[in-house]
N, C-alpha and C positions, 0 to 999 in steps of 0.2 A: 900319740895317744897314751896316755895313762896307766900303768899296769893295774887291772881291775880287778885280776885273779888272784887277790891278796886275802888274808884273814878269813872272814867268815864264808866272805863268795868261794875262794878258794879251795876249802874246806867241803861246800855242798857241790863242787866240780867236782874234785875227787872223790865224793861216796858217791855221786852219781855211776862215774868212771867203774869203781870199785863192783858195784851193782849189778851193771850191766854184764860185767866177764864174768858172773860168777854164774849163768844162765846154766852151763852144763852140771854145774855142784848140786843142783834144786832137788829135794826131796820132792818127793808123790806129792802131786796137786800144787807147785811151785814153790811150796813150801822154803822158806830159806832156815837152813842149819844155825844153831843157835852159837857153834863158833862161830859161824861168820861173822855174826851179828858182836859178839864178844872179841872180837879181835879188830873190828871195826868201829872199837865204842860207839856202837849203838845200845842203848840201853832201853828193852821192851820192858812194861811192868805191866802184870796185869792190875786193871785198876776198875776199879764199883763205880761206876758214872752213877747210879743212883744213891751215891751218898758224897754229892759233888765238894770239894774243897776238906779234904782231908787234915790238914793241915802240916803233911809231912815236907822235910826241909831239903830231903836227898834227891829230887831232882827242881827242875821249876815250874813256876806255879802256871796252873792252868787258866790261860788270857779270853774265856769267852761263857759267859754267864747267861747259862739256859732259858728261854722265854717263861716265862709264869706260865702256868695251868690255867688260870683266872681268863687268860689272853686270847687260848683255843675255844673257851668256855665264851666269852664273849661273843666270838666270830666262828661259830659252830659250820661245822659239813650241811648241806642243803641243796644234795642234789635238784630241786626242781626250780631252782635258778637256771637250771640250762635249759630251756625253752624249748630248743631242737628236738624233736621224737626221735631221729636216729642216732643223734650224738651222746643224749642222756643214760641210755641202758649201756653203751661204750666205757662211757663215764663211771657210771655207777659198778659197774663188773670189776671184784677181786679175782684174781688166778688162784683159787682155790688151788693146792698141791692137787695133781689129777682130774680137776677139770676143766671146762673149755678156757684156753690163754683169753678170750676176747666177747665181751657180750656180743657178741655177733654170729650167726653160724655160718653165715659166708666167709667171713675174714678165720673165724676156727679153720675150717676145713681150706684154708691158702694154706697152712702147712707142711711143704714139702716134703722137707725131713723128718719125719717122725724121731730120730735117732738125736736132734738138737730141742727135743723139746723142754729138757733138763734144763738148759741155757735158757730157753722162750722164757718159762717162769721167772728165770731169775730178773731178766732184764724187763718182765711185764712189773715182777712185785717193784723193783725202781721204780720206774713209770707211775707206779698207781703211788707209793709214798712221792714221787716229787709233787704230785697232782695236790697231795695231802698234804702235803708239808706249806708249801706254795699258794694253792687256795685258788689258781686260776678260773674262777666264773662259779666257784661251789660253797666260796663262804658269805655265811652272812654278816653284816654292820658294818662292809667296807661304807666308807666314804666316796661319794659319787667322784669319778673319774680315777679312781685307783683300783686295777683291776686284781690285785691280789693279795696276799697277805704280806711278802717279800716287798712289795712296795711302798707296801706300808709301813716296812718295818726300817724301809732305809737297806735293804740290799738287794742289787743286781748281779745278773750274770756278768761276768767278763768274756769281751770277747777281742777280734779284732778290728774292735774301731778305739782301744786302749794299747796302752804302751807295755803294755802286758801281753805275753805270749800263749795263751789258752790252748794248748790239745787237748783237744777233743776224743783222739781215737789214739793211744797206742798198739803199734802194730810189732810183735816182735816175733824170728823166726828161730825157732829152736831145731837145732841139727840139721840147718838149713833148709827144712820143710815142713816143719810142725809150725803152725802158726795160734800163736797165743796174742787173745786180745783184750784191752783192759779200757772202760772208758771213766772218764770224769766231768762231772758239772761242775763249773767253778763260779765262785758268787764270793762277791766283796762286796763291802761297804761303803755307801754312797759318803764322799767327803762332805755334799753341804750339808747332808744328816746327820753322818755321827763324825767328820770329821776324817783327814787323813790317819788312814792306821792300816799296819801291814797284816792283818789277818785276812786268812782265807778259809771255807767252807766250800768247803768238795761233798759230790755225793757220788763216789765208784761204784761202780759193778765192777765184776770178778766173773770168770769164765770156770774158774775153778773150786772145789767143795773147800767151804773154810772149815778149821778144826781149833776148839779152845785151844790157848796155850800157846797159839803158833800164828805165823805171821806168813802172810803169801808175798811171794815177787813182786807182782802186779801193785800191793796195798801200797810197798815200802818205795815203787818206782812211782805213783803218782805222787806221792806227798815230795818227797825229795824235789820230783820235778815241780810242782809248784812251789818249793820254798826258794829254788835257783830262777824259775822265771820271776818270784816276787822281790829274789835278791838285784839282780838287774835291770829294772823296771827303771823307765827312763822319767827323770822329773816333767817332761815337756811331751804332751802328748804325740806318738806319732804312729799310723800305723806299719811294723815290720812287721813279717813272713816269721823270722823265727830271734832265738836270743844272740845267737850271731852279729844279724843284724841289730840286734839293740844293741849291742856292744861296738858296734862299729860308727856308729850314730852318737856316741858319747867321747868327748876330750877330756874326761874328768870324772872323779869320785862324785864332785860335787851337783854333778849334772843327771846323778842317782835319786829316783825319789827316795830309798829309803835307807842313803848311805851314811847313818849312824845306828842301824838298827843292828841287832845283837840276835834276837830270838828267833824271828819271822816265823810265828805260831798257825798254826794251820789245824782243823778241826774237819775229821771225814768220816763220814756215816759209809759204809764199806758194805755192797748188795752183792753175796755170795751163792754161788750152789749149796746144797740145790734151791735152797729158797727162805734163806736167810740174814741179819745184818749184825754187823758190830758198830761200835764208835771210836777213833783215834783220835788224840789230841797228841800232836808234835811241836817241838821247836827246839831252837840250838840251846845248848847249856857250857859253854866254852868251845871246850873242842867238841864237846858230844853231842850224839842226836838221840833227844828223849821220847819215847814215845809212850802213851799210856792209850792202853788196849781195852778195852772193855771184854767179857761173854760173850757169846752168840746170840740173839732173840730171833724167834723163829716168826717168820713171813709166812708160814705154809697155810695157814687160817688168817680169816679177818680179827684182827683185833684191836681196837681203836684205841685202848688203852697205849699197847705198843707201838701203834703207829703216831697220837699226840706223843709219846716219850720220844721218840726220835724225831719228831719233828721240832721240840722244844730244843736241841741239838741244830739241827738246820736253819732253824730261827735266831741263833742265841745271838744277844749283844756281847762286843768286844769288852774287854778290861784293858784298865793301863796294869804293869807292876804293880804298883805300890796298892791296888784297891782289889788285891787278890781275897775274894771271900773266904770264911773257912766254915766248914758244915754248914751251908746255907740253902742245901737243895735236898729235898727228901721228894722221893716219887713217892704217891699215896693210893699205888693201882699197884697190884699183881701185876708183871709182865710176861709175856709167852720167852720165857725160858728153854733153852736147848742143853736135854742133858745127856752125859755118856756119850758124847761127840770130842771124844779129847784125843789129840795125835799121838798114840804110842810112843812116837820115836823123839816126840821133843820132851824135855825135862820138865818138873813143875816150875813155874816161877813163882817168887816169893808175891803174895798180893798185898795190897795195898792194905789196911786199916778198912774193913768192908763195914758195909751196917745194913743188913739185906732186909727191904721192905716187909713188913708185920701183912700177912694176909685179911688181918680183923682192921684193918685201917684201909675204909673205903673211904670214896666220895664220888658224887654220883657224875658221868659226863652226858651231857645231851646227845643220846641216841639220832642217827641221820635223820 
């Protein structure tokens, strides 16, 4: 067989590798040290997602072009598509910060732990953006037999019925008994739709409080790990248990679906404590791994504005290189903003070329 662990694969083994043993080094809330991060060219920028394609040339450009406004606008929220009388007030229930996790007062009060309710929130506000972002049974102007906005759009979940290795749940033990856990949705693009392309679209939760400026374990171990099982991915569909096995299953470079690819960009909307989200965009840039970080926006309150602006994110179409946009995306809503939440102990980083959206530049969205 082939040595496969060359170049760029080679590359996202070893930060993997690199990653993993620095578990004891971790600042409060998993936080990774900004040497680490600098002596591992990794290169974090803070970057304005609402002033998309800046058009700076010091790292590379970002492969994934936000859905139109127009698009949510068309295919509006409308709870009362769900028919169900018990299923629609489930449905419809935000985790307001402090109050009931679940339109339900039975399933409220299944809460055992009161002491993890911190976490409930976090993992319900996911839940309620993937519902939102997705559209499963809540949007209007699908097309009869497409049951959601993601299908419509040409992307699916991956799971294991692809050549692709999807976890679901990482499980890691810190000091041998502290257990920190971290998950991820992962969704690609359907090849008859938009064609073979290595991008991917994660939507993690975090068990742990994020803070501007600073980057968690958890965020930097899902993207890595999907950009190594995107790097191994076998051209011939087949289901294995994990990338081991897809490696073992391969005689050849060329037996790689994506073995000319350079970048393998990856786009993660990131749901942290207590009840908040960012957005990353990563990919290779030779030796380095670029990552561009967005702010905080706060989940603690419903806000549709924030919730279509992140979903525009989860929805977005792939780019090649060369049709890299520049200043082509202006958000034209206030968004729920998280302020004086910035880590002490990490440095400022330099930010990107911002352009922060005019509060007097509204436009209206249809109310549920």
């Amino acid at each position: 067989m082939a040595n496969l662990n060359t170049g760029i694969r080679g590359r996202l083994d070893a930060l993997l590798k690199t990653v993993v043993e620095i578990k004891s080094g971790l600042l409060n809330d998993g936080i990774l040290p900004d040497q680490f991060l600098q002596d591992n060219h990794i290169r974090v920028i803070d970057h304005d997602f609402t002033n998309f394609g800046d058009g700076t040339t010091h790292t590379s450009p970002i492969l994934f072009k936000p859905r139109p406004l127009v698009f949510f606008k068309n295919h509006y929220v409308d709870f009362s598509l769900i028919t169900d009388s018990v299923l629609r007030p489930r449905a419809m229930h935000y985790p307001t910060s402090g109050g009931p996790l679940f339109g339900d007062e039975w399933l409220s009060k299944r809460v055992l732990d009161p002491s993890n309710r911190v976490g409930m929130y976090t993992e319900a506000s996911a839940r309620y953006l993937h519902q939102w972002a997705y559209g499963h049974g809540i949007r209007q102007g699908l097309p009869p037999g497409t049951p959601n906005l993601s299908s419509l759009v040409g992307i699916s979940p991956v799971g294991s019925g692809s050549s692709f290795h999807a976890e679901g749940t990482f499980i890691d033990l810190f000091d041998g008994h502290s257990v920190q856990r971290y998950t991820s949705d992962v969704l690609a693009y359907d090849s008859e739709a938009q064609g073979v392309k290595p991008h991917l679209i994660l939507l993690g939760t975090q068990e742990n409080t994020g803070c501007n400026g600073s980057m968690m374990y958890g965020e930097l171990v899902l993207l890595i790990a999907a950009m190594i099982n995107r790097a191994y991915q076998a051209a011939v569909v087949d289901e294995v248990p994990d990338k081991e096995d897809v490696v073992a299953h391969i005689e050849r470079e060329e037996d790689l679906l994506f073995k000319d690819e350079k970048s393998f960009p990856v786009l993660m909307v990131s749901v942290v404590r207590p009840q908040h989200a960012r957005i990353f965009y990563t990919c290779m840039d030779g030796e380095d791994l670029v990552i561009r970080q967005s702010e905080l926006y706060s989940l603690e309150q419903k806000n549709d504005r924030t919730l279509d602006f992140l979903s525009r994110f989860l929805l977005s179409s792939p780019l090649d290189e060369q049709l890299q946009p520049q200043g082509m995306f202006k958000v034209l809503q206030p968004l729920q903003h998280v302020q004086g939440q910035q880590n002490p102990k990490q440095r400022k980083r330099k930010r990107d070329e911002a352009g922060s959206p005019s509060s007097s530049e509204k436009e209206n969205f249809p109310e549920e």
